[in-house]
N, C-alpha and C positions, 0 to 999 in steps of 0.2 A: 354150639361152638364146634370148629372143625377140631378134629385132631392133626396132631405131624407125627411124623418116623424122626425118633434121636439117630444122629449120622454115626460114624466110628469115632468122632473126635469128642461126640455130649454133645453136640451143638441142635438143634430144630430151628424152622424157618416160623415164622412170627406172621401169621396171614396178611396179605397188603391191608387190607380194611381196619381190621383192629390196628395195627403202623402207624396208618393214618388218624384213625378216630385216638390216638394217644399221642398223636405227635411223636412216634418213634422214629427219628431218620437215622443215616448214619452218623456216629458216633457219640448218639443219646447214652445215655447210663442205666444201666437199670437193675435192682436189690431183691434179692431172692429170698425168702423166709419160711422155712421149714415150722407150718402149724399145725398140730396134730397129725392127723396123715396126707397133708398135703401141700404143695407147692405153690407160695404166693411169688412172684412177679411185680413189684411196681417201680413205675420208670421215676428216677429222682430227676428234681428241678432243675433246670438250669441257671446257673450262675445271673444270666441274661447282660451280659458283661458286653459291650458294644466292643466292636476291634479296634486297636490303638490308632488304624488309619485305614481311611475307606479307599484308597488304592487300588485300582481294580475292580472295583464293585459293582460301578457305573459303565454300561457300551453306551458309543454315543457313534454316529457316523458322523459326525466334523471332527476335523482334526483338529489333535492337540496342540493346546498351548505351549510354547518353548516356556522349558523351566527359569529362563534364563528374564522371562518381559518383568519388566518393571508398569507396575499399572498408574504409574504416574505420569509415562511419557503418552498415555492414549487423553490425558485432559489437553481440552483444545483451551487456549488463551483468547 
């Protein structure tokens, strides 16, 4: 395991590899636990809570639909 240098504020950098092989990205959680002489780390689970609206989430290069269409007026008689 590599080691880091604590900075002046407590904080150290978390190796990309281990990041990834835990799933740590920005703004994962993660619990600290002082066991005998030493320092555990483990990242708490996420909620997995989907967002209220997918707005955004999606690039598409066609443009967008006006919020305003009625999709009744596109049925042909």
């Amino acid at each position: 395991m590599p080691a880091a240098t604590v900075n002046e504020l407590g904080q150290v950098q978390i190796p990309q590899n281990l990041r990834q092989r835990l799933g740590i990205g920005q703004g994962s959680r993660v619990r600290f636990d002082l066991v005998d002489d030493h320092l555990e780390m483990r990242v708490e689970p996420t909620d997995g809570e989907a967002p209220a609206a997918g707005f955004g989430m999606l690039k598409s290069k066609r443009p967008a639909v006006p919020a305003d269409l009625d999709p009744a007026s596109l049925v042909q008689s």
